[in-house]
N, C-alpha and C positions, 0 to 999 in steps of 0.2 A: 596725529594718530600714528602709531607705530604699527612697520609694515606688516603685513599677514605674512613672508620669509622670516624675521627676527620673532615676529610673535612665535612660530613654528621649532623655531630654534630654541627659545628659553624654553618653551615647553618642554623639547626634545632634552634640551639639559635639566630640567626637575627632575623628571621623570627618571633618567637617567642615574641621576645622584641618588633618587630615593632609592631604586633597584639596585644600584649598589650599596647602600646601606644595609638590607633587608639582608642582600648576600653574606654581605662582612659579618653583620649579626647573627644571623644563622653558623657560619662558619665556626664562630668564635667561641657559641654556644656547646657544636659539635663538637670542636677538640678538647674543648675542657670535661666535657664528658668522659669521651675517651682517653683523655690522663687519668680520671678519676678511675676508670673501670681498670687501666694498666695500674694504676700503685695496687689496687686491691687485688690483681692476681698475680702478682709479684710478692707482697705484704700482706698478707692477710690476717695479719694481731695489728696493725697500724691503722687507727682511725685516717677513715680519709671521710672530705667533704665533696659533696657532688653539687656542682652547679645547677642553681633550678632557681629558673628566671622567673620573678615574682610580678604582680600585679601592679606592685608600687613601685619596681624598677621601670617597667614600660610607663610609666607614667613620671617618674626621675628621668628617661632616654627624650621622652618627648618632652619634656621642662626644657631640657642642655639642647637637644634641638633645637627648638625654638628659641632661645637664646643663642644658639651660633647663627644662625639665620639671621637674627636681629641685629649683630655685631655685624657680620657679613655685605650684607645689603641697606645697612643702614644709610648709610652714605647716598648709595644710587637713590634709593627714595626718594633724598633729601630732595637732590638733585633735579630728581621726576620732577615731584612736588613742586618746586621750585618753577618750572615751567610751564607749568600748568598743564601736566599730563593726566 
């Protein structure tokens, strides 16, 4: 059984990782908006496109997620598995 500190720990790094995903995502969201709002008041005869995060991209982020995870931690599974964890 693995200790209740390491348990404590991977969680604190999930947890961790996912909060900064969330952050990165929202950031990334933010500035491309306000690129899009700076060309348009800079340029205003020039088509601009405005970033607007769709239903089927959070659903593409959480696909590639979960395949980086899988690639990622694969290995240690094995591992686990192997041991009879």
């Amino acid at each position: 059984m693995i200790s209740i500190l390491a348990q404590e720990r991977l969680l604190g790094a999930a947890l961790g990782t996912v909060l900064t995903s969330v952050v990165v995502f929202e950031q990334r969201k933010s500035i491309c908006k306000s690129i899009s709002e700076n060309q348009a008041r800079f340029s205003p005869h020039s088509q601009t496109t405005v970033y607007v995060p769709k239903e089927e991209s959070g659903i593409e982020f959480a696909h590639l997620w979960n395949k980086a995870v899988d690639q990622a931690f694969g290995p240690l599974i094995k591992s686990l598995g192997s041991r009879g964890w």
